[in-house]
C-alpha positions as CSV (number, residue, x, y, z in Angstrom):
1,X,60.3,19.4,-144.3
2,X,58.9,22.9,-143.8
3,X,56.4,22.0,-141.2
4,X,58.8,19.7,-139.8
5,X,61.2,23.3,-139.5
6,X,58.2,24.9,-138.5
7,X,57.3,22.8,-135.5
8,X,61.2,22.8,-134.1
9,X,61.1,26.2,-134.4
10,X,57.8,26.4,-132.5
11,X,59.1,24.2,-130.2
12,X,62.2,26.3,-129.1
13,X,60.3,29.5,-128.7
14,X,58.6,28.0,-125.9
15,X,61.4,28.4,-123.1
16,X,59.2,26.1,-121.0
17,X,59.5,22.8,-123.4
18,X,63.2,24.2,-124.2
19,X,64.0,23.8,-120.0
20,X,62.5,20.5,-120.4
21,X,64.7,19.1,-123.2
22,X,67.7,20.4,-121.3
23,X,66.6,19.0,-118.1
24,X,65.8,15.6,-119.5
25,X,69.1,15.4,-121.5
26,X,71.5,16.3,-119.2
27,X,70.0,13.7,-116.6
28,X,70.9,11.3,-118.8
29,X,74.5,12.1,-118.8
30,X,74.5,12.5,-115.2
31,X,72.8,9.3,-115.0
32,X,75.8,7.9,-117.3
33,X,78.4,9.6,-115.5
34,X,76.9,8.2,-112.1
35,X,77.5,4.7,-113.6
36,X,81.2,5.3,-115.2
37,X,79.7,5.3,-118.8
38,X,81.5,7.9,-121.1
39,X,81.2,9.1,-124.4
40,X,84.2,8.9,-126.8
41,X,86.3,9.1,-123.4
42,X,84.2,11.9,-122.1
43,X,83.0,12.4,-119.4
44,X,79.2,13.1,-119.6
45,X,79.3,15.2,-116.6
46,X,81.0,17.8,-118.6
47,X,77.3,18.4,-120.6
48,X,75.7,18.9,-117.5
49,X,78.4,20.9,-116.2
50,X,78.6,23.2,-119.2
51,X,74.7,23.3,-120.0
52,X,72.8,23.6,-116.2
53,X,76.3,24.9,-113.9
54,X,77.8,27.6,-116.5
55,X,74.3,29.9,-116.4
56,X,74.8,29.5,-112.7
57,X,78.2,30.6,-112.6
58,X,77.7,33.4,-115.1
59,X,74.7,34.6,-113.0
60,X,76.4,34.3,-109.7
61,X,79.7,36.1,-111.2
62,X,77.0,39.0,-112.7
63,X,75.1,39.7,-109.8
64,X,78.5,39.8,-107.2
65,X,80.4,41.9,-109.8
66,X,77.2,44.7,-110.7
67,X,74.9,44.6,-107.8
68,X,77.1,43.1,-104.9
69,X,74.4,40.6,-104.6
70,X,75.2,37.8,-102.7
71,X,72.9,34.8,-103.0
72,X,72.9,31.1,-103.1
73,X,74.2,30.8,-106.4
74,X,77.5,32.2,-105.2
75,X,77.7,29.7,-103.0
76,X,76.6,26.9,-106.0
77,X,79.3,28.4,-108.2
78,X,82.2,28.4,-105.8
79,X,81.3,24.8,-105.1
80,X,81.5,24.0,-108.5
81,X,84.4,25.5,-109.6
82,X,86.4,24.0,-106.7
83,X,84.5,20.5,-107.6
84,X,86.0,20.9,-111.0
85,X,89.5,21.7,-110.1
86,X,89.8,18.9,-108.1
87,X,88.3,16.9,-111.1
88,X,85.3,15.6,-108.9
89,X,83.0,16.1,-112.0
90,X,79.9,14.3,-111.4
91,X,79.6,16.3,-107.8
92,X,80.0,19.5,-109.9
93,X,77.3,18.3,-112.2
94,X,74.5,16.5,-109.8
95,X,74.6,20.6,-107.2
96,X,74.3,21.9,-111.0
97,X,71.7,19.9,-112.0
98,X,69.6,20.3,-109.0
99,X,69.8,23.8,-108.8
100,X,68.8,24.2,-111.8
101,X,65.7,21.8,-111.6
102,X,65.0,23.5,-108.2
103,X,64.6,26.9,-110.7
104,X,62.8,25.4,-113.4
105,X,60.2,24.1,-110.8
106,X,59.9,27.8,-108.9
107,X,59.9,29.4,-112.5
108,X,56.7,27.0,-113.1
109,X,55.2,28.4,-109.7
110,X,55.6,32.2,-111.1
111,X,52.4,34.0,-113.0
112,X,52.0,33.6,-116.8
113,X,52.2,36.6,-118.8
114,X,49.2,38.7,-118.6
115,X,47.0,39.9,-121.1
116,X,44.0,41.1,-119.0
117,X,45.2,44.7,-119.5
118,X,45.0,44.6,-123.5
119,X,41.7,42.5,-123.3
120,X,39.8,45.0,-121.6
121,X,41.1,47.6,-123.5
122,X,39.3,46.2,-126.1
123,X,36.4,46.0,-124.8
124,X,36.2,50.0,-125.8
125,X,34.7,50.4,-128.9
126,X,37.5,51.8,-131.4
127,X,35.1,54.3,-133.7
128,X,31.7,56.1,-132.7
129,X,29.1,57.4,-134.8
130,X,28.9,61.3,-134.9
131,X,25.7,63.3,-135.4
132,X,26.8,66.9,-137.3
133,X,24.6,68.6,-138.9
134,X,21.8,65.9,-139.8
135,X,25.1,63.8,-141.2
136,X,26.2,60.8,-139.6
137,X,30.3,60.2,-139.5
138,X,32.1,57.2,-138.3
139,X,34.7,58.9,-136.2
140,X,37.5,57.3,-134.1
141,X,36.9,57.7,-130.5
142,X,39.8,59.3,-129.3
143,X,38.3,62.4,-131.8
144,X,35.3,62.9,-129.3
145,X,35.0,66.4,-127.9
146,X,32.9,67.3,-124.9
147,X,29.4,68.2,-126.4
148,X,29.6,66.1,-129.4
149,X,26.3,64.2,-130.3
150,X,27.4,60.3,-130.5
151,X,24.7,57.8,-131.8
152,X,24.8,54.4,-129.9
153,X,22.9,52.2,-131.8
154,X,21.4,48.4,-130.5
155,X,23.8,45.9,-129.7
156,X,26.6,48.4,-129.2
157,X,29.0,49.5,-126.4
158,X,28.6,52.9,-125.0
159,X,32.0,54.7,-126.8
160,X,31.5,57.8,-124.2
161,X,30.4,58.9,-121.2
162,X,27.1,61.2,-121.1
163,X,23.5,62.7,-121.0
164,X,20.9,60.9,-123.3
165,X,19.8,63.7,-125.7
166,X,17.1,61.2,-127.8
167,X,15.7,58.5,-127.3
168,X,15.3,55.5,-124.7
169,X,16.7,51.9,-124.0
170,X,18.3,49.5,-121.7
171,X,21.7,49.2,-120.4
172,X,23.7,46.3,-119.1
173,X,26.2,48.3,-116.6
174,X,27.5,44.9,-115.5
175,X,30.5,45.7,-116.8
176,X,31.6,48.8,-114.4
177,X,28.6,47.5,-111.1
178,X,28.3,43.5,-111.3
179,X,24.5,44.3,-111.1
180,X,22.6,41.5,-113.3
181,X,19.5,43.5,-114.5
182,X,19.3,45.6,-117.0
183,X,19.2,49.9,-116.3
184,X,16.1,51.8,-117.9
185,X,17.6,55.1,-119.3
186,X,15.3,58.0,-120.7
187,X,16.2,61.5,-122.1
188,X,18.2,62.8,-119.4
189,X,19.4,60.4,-117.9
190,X,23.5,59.5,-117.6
191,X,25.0,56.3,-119.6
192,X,28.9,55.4,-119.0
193,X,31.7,54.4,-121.4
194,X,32.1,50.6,-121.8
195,X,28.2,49.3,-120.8
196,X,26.4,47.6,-123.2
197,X,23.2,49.0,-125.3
198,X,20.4,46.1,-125.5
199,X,17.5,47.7,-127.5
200,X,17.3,50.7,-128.5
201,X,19.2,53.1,-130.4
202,X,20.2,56.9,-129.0
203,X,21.7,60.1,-129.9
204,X,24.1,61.1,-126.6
205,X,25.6,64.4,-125.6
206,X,29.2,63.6,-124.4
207,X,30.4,65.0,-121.0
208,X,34.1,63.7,-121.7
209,X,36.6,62.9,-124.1
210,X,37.3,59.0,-124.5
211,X,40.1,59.6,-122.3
212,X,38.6,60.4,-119.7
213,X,35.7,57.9,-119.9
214,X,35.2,55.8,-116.9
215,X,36.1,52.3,-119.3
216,X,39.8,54.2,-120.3
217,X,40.1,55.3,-116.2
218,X,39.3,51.7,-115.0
219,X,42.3,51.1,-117.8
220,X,44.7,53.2,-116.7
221,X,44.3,52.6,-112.9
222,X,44.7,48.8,-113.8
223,X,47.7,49.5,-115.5
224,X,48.9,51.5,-112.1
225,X,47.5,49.2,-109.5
226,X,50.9,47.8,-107.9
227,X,50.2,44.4,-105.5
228,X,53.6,43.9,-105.4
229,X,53.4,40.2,-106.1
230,X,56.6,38.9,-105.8
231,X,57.6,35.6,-106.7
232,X,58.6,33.3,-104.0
233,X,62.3,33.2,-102.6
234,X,63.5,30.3,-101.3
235,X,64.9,30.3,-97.7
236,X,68.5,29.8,-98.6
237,X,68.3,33.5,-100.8
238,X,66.6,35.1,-97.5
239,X,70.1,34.0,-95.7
240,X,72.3,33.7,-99.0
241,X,75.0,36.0,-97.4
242,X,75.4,34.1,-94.3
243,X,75.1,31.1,-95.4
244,X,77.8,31.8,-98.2
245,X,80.5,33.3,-95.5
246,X,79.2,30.2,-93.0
247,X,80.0,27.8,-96.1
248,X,83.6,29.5,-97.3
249,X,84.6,29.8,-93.7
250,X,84.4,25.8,-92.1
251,X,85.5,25.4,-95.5
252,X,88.8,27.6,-95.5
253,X,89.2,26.4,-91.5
254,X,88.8,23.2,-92.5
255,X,91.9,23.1,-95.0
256,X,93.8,25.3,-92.6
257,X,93.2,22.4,-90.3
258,X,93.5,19.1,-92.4
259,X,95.2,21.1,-95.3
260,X,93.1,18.3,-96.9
261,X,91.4,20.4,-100.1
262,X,88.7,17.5,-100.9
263,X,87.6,17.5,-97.4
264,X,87.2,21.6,-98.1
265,X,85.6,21.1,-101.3
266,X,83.7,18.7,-99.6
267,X,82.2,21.1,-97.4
268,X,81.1,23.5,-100.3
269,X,79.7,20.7,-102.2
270,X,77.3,19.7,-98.6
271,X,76.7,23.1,-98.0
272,X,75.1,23.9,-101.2
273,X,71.5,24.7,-100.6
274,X,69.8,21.9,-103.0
275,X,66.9,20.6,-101.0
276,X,66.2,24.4,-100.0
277,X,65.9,25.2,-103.0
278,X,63.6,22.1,-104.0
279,X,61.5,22.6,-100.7
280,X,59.1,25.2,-101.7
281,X,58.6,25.1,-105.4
282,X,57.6,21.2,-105.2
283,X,55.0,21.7,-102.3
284,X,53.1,24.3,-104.3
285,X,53.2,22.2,-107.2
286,X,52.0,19.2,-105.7
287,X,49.1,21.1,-103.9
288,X,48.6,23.4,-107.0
289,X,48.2,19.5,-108.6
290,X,45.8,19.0,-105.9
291,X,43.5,21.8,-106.2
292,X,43.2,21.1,-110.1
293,X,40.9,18.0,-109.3
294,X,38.8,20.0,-107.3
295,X,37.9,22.5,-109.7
296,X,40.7,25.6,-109.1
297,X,43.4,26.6,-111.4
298,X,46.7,28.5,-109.7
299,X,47.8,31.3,-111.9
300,X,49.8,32.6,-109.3
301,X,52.3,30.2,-107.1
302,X,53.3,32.5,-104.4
303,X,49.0,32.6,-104.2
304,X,48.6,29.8,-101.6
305,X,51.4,31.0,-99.6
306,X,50.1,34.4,-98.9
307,X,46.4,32.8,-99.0
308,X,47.5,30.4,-95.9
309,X,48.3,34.1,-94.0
310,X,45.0,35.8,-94.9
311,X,42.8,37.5,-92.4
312,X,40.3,39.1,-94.3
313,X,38.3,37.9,-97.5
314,X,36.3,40.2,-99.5
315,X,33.6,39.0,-101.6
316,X,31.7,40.6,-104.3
317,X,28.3,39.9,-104.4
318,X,25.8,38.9,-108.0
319,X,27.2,36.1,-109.6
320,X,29.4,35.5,-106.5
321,X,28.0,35.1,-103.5
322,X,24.7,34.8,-105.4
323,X,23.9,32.7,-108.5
324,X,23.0,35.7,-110.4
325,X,20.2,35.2,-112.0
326,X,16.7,36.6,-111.1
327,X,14.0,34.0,-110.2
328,X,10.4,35.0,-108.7
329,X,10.6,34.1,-104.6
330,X,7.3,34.9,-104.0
331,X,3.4,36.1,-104.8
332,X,1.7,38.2,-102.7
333,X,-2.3,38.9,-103.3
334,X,-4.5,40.9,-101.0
335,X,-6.5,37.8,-99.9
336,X,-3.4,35.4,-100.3
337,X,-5.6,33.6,-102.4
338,X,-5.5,32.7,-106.0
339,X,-2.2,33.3,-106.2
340,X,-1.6,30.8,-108.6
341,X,-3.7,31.7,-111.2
342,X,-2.4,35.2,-110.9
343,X,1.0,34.2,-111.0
344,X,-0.3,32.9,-114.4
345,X,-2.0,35.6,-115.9
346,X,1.6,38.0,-115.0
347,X,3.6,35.4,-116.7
348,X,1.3,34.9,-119.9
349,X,1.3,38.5,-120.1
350,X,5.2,38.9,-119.6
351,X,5.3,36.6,-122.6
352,X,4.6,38.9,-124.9
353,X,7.7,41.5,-123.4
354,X,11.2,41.4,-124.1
355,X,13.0,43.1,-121.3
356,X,15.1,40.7,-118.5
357,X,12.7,40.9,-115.7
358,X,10.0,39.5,-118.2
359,X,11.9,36.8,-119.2
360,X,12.8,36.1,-115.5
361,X,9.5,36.0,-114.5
362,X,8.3,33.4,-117.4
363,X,11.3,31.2,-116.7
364,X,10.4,30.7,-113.1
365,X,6.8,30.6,-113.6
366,X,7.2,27.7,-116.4
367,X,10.3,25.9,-114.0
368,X,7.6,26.0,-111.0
369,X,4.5,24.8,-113.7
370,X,6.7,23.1,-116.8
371,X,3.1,21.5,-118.0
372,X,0.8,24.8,-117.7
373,X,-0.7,25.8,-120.9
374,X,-0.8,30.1,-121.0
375,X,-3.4,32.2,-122.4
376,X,-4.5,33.9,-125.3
377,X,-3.0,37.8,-124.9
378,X,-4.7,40.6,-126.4
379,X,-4.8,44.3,-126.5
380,X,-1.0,44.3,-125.2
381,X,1.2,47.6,-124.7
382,X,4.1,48.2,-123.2
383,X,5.0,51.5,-121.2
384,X,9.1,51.5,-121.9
385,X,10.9,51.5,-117.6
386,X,7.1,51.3,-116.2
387,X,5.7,47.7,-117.3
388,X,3.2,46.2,-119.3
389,X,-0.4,45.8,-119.8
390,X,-2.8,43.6,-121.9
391,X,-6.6,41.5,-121.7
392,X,-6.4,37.8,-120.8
393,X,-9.6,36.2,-120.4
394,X,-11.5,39.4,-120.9
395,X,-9.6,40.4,-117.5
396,X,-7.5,43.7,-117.7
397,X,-4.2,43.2,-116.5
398,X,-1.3,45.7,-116.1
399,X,1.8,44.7,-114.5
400,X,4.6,46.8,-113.6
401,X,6.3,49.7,-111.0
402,X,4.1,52.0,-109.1
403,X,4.7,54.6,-111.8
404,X,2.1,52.9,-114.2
405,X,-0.4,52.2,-111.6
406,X,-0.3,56.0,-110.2
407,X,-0.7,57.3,-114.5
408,X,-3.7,54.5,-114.7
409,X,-4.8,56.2,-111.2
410,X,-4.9,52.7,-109.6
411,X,-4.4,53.6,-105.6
412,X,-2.0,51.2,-104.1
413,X,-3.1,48.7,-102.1
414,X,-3.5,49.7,-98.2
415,X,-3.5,46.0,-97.4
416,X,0.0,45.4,-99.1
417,X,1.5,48.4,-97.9
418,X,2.9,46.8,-94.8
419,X,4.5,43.7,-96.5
420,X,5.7,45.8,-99.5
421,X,7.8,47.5,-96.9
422,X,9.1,44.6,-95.5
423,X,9.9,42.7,-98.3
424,X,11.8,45.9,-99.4
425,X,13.9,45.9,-96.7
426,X,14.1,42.2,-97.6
427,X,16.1,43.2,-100.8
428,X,13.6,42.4,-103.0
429,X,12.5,44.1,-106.1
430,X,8.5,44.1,-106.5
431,X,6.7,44.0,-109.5
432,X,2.8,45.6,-109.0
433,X,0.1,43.8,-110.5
434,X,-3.3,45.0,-111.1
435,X,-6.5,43.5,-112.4
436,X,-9.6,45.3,-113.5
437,X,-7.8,48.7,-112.3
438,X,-7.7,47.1,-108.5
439,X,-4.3,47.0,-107.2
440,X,-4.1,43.0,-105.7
441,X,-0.9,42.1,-105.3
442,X,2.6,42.2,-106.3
443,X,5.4,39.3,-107.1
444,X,8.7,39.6,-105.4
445,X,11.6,39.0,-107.1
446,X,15.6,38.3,-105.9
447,X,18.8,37.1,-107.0
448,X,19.1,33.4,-105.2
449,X,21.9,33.1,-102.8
450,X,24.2,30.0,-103.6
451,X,23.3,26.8,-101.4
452,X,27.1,26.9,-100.4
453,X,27.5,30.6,-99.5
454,X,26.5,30.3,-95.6
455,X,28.6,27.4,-94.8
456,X,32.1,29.1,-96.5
457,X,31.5,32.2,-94.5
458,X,30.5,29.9,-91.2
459,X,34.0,28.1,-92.3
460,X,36.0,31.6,-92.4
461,X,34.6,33.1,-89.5
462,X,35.4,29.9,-87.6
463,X,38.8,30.3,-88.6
464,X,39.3,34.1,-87.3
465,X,38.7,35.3,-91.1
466,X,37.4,38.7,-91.3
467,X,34.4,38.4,-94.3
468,X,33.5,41.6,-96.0
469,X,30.7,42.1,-98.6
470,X,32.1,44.6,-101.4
471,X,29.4,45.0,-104.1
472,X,27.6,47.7,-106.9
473,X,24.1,46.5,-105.3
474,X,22.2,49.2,-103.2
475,X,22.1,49.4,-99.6
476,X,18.8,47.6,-98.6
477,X,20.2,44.3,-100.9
478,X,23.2,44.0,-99.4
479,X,22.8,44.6,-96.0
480,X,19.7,41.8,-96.5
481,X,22.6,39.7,-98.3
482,X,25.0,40.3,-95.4
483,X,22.7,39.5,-92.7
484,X,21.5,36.5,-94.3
485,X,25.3,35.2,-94.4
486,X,25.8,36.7,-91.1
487,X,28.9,39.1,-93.0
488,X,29.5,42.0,-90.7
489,X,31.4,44.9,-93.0
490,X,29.5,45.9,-95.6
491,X,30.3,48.2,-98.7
492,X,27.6,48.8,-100.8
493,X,26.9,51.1,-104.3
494,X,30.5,50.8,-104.9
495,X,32.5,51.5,-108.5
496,X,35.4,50.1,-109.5
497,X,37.6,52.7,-108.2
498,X,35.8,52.7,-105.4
499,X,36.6,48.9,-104.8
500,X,40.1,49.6,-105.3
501,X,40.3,51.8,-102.4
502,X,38.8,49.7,-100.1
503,X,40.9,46.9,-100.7
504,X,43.9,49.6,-100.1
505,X,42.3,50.3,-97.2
506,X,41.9,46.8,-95.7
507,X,45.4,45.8,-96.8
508,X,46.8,49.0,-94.8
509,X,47.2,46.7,-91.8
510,X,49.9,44.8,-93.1
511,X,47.9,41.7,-93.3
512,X,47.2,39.8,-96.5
513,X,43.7,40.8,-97.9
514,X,42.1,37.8,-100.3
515,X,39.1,39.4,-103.2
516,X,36.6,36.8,-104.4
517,X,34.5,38.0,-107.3
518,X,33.0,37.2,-110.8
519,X,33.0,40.2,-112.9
520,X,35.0,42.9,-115.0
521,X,33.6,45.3,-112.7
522,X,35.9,43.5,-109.8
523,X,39.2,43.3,-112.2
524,X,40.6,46.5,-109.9
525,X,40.1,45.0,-106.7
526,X,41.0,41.3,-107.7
527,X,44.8,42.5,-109.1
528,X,45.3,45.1,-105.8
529,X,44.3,42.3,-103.7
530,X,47.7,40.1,-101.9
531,X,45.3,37.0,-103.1
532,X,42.6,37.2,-106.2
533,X,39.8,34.5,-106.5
534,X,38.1,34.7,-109.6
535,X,34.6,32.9,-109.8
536,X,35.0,31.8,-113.2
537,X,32.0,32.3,-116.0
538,X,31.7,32.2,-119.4
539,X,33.9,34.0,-121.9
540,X,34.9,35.8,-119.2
541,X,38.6,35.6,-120.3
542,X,40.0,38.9,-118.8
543,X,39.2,38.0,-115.2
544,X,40.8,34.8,-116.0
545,X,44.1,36.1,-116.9
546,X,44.3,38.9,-113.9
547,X,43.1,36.8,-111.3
548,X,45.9,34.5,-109.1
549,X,43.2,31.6,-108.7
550,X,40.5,30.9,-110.7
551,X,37.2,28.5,-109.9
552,X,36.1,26.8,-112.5
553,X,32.3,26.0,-112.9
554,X,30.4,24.9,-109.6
555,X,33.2,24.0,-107.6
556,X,32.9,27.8,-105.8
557,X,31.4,24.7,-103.3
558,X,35.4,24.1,-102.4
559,X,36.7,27.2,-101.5
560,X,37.0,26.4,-97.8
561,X,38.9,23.1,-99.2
562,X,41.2,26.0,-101.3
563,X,42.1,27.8,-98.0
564,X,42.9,24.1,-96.1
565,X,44.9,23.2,-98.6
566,X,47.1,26.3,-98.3
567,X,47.7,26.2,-94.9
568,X,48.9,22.6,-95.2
569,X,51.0,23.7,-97.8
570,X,52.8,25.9,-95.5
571,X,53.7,23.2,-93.2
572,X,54.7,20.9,-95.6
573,X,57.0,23.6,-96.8
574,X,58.6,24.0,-93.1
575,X,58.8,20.6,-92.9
576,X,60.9,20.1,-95.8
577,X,62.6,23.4,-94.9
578,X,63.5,22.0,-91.1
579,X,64.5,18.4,-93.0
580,X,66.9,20.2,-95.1
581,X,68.5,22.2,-92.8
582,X,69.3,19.0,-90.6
583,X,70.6,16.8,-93.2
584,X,72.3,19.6,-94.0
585,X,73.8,19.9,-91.1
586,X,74.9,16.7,-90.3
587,X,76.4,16.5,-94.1
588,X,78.8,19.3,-92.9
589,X,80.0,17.7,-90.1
590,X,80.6,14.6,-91.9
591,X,82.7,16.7,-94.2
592,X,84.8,18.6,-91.5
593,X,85.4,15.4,-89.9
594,X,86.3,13.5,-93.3
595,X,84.0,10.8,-93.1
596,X,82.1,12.1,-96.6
597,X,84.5,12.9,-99.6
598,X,82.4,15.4,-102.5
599,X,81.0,11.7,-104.4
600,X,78.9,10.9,-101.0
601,X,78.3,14.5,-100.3
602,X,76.4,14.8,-103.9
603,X,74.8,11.6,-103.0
604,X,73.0,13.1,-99.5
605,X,72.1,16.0,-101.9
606,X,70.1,13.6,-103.9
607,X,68.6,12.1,-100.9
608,X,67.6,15.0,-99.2
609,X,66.1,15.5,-102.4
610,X,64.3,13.1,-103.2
611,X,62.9,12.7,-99.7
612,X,61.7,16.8,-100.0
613,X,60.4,15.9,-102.7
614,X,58.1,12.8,-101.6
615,X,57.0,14.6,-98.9
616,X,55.4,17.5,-101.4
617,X,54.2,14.6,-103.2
618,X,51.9,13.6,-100.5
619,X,50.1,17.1,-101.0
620,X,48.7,15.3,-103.9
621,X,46.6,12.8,-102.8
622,X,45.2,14.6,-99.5
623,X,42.5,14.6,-98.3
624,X,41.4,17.7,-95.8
625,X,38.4,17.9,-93.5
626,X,37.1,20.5,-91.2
């Protein structure tokens, strides 16, 4: 019996499922009231009545008395209570009923709560380790002074921002730059607040308080980022006030005239805005129904709407526009010859390494040659942020920047020179290779741009939609990724706050601005933007809950599909808009005239309504080409 109590509890604390079980019940009695059927000589009309038209009266009567806020639920409740007092009780209940399905459907268009705020406040390390006098103290963080010594030790995120005083590892700044490789730091060099240690542990000096650490800032400007995201309103409220004095006008003219008060109820009742109300909220459910087959998930209802006005996309770049992940594009030797067995001889050695770029360079050399036996490695060292060196074969190998080869006094190859500059401007990253202290050749590595990128930004420029590349990357990658997509505005070496501004910028012009990204880094820009697209990836459950739309796994492929889909949304929305306002119409003039008493007029409410409704309903199974 207890879990029994426990699950009916549960069960009510969900207002969703609650709305549900009201909805479902009281169509029953308004089914049985429809067919004469009463209950111990009641009619059941009365339950819907009391249960879906008394919160609309109470509302209407609340707003009109405290705000003066005329809307179409004034109208709903005058209707009713006139309904009632000429004891037409099933009319009363079926404008209730579908008002109050009409604002149980918008409600289900409206954004879940969000907890993307709290998450990434967690991702701030709660206690640090202090160094004071050769003594080691687990502090909180909030207790860090400018100049304390924190020790960050492997595996850990950075509690602080500031200078490396000992020591030397990697960093994963993914977090705060959406950059995929890891960051070499040395003594001296600058580490930020929420990036993640790989290797290595270090004794910092800090440069701020945890308050003012760049993880808290990106915080608090989340917190203070306004998009002003309202949820959709309905036509009918955009024109509740004329439509209420239109409605209680014909209707008082019409009893002056006829001093017939069912013919003036009877205009209340056709006036009331029911398929309005059902007109937008179905459409976007049907095409949010839609776009969950092909691999997107609608947070945000009012989403599609502004995403069918967009004019300018902004995309971020690793992990977005890219696959993220670092594969070896190329091997360059002096003599362009024996590049294969080099290739080889750099992987075998990169074997014996454990930093990203070394694992990125066996993976694609093993995915390119998955039956290649490698060498025997000896004599290996590695020079921490320079590379690698070690005997294969009796051959002397060192592999790495141009750092190591200038301390091993290898000149650089005058050869090479000319297509090491060019592949630089390429974007590329170049990893030196030298053999028997002769510089021969380098590998070239990238970050792979998805097979679907070029033909979404062919599809938005086709469609008069601004593209803009918004990324952490340096200048000579993006601006290679930007030409290669043909994207004409390029930010590059941004921050979050940075990203933030930009998007303020571009949404200045009173046009709706759309953010695509993938990464924490982009959780500022994605909630300022009018539309957020979050690429979604694994465990990353913040970006899920701050973003309007998220794609799930590889259907990033559909995103043109995403914005078709909108824009058909849109019409389907006028449509049923234009269809209600006619049947509408010609309801009232039945009314005036007397040839519809407040029975029939309920009954053209619930066929206006149902035929809005079908027409959403065709969202679902559509099928859009370009």
């Amino acid at each position: 019996m207890y879990r029994i109590g426990q699950k009916i509890k549960s069960f009510f604390n969900s207002s969703i499922k609650t709305d549900i079980l009201v909805l479902s019940i009281t169509l029953i009695c308004l089914i049985l009231s429809f067919l004469g059927i009463k209950v111990y000589s009641i009619d059941p009309a009365w339950i819907v009545i009391i249960f879906c038209g008394c919160p609309i009266i109470y509302s209407a009567t609340r707003g009109l008395v405290k705000y003066f806020d005329i809307k179409a639920d004034v109208l709903v409740a005058v209707a009713l209570i006139a309904s009632v007092y000429i004891k037409e009780y099933f009319a009363a209940a079926e404008v209730a009923f579908i008002m109050q399905l009409g604002s149980f459907l918008k409600g289900l268009t409206v954004a879940k709560a969000r907890e993307g705020i709290e998450k990434l406040v967690t991702l701030a390390p709660r206690t640090a380790h202090l160094i004071r006098d050769n003594q080691t103290t687990t502090i909180s963080c909030e207790q860090i002074q400018i100049n304390d010594i924190i020790r960050v030790l492997p595996g850990e995120i950075i509690p602080v921002d500031g200078i490396i005083l000992r020591g030397k590892t990697s960093i994963d700044e993914s977090l705060l730059t959406g950059e995929s490789l890891l960051v070499d730091k040395l003594e001296g060099d600058s580490v930020r607040a929420g990036c993640f240690n790989k290797y290595a542990s270090f004794d910092l000096v800090a440069t701020k308080t945890c308050e003012d650490s760049t993880i808290q800032r990106m915080v608090k400007l989340l917190k203070s980022t306004s998009p002003n995201k309202a949820r959709i309103v309905g036509f009918a409220d955009l024109c509740a006030t004329w439509i209420v004095l239109a409605a209680v006008s014909i209707s008082i003219i019409t009893w002056m005239v006829t001093a017939d008060t069912v013919r003036a109820v009877t205009v209340l009742v056709v006036f009331c805005p029911c398929a309005f109300v059902l007109a937008t909220p179905t459409a976007i459910i049907a095409a949010i129904g839609n776009l969950t087959r092909k691999g997107f998930l609608v947070q945000q209802g009012d989403a599609l709407e502004k995403l069918a006005h967009v004019t300018t996309v902004t995309f971020d770049k690793t992990g977005t526009l890219t696959y993220g992940n670092c594969k070896v594009t190329g091997v360059i030797t002096e003599d362009d010859k024996d590049s294969d067995l080099i290739y080889k001889y750099v992987a075998t050695l990169e074997t014996q390494s454990h930093h990203p770029l070394a694992r990125s360079i066996v993976t694609s050399f093993l995915e390119k040659y998955p039956d290649t036996k490698l060498e025997q490695v000896d004599n290996f060292k590695s020079y921490f942020g320079k590379g690698v060196e070690g005997s294969i074969n009796s051959c002397h190998i060192i592999v790495g920047n141009k750092t190591l080869l200038e301390e091993f006094n290898i000149k650089l190859s005058d050869v090479l020179h000319e297509k090491e500059t060019k592949l630089e401007d390429n974007g590329s990253t170049l990893i030196h290779i030298a053999l028997d202290n002769k510089h021969i050749g380098f590998l070239t590595i990238s970050d792979t741009i998805r097979d679907e990128s070029p033909a979404i930004i062919k599809f938005l420029t086709k469609n008069n939609i601004k593209t803009v590349l918004l990324t952490g990357d340096n200048h000579r990658v993006a601006n290679h990724v930007a030409n290669q997509l043909n994207i004409s505005e390029v930010y590059a070496e941004t921050l979050p706050e940075q990203k933030l501004e930009i998007i303020k910028t571009l949404s200045s012009t009173k046009t709706p601005v759309c953010m695509v990204g993938d990464g924490i880094n982009d959780a500022l820009a994605l909630k300022q933007a009018d539309v957020s697209v979050a690429v979604s990836s694994v465990g990353n459950e913040i970006l899920l809950d701050i973003s309007d739309i998220v794609v799930v796994g590889d259907h990033f492929k559909h995103l043109d599909f995403l914005f078709i889909l909108a824009k058909k949304m849109l019409t389907t929305i006028k449509l049923n808009m234009l269809f209600s306002f006619g049947i509408n119409t010609l309801a009232i003039s039945c009314a005036v005239m007397g040839a519809l008493g407040p029975v029939g007029g309920a009954l053209v409410h619930n066929g206006g309504s149902f035929l809005v409704v079908l027409n959403s309903a065709l969202l679902l199974k559509k099928k859009f080409t370009h």
